[in-house]
C-alpha positions in Angstrom: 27.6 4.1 11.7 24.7 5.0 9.6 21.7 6.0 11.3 19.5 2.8 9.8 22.5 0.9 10.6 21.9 2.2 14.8 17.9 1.7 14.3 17.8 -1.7 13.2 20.3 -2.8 15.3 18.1 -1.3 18.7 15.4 -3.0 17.1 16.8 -6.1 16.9 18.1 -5.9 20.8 14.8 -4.9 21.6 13.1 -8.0 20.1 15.6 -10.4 22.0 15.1 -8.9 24.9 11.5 -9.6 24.6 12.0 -12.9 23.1 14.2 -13.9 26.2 11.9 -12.1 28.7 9.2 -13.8 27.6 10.4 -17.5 27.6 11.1 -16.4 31.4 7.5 -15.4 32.4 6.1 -18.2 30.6 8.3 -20.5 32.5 6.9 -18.7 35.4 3.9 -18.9 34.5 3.8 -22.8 34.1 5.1 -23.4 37.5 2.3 -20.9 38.9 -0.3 -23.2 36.9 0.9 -26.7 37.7 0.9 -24.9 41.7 -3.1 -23.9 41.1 -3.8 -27.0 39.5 -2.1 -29.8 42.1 -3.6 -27.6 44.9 -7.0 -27.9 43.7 -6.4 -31.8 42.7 -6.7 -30.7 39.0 -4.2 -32.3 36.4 -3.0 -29.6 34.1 -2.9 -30.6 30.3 0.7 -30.3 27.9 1.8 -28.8 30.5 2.0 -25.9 29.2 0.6 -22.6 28.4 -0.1 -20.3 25.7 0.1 -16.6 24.9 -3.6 -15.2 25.3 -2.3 -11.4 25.0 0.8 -8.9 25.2 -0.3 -5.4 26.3 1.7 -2.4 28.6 0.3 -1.8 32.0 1.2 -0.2 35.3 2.2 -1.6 38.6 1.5 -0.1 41.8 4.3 2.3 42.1 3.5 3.4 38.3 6.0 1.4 36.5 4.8 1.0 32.8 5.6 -3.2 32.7 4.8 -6.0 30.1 1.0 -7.5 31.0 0.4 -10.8 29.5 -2.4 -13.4 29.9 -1.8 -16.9 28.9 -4.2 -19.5 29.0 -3.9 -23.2 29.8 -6.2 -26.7 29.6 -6.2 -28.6 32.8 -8.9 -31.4 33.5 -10.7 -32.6 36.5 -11.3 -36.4 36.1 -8.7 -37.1 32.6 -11.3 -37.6 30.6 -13.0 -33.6 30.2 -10.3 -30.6 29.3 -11.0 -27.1 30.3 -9.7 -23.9 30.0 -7.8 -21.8 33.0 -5.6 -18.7 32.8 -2.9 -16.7 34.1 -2.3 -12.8 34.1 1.2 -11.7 34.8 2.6 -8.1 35.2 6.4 -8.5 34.8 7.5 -11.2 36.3 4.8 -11.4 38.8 1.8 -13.6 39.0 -1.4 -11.4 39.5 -3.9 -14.1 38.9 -4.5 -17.8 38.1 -7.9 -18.8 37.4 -8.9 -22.6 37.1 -12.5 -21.6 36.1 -15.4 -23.0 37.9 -15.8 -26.1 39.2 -19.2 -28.1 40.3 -19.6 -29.0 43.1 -19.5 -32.6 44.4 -22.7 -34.5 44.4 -24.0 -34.4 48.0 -27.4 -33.2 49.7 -28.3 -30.4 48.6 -29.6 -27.2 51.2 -33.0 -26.6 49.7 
């Protein structure tokens, strides 16, 4: 086989095996959101989420893994939408953030 031949081919396995491992995480990723989201008595938007950035980054024993961000709309009452987010390092979920919330209305300490 030619050596462009060999290349392109690689480089089309390559981008289905990211294709593929991405769907994954982000399936992950959902599940970890619609988890943040019913435990704080949030109601997460589309349920869905969205690709916020791709970079390389290292785990704890110095693997050089996928790091992506993806951010997501959840809402508090139905009638507001706000942004939350989730960072994942492989397959794992490093953070979820469901932004800040107020507080309920109530005597203040003051």
């Amino acid at each position: 086989m030619p050596t462009f031949e060999i290349i392109s081919l690689t480089l089309l396995c390559a981008l289905a095996w990211l294709w593929y491992d991405s769907i994954h995480v982000r399936d992950i990723s959902i599940r970890a959101a619609k988890a943040a989201c019913v435990a704080d008595g949030l109601q997460l938007l589309d349920d869905t989420v969205a690709i916020a950035s791709l970079k390389l980054a290292r785990d704890d024993d110095g693997r050089l893994l996928l790091r992506r961000a993806y951010n997501f709309d959840y809402s508090e009452t139905g009638d507001n939408r706000r942004r939350g987010s989730v960072v994942m390092l492989g397959a794992k979920v490093l953070v979820v953030n469901v932004g800040l919330r107020l507080a309920a209305s109530g005597p203040t300490l003051h």
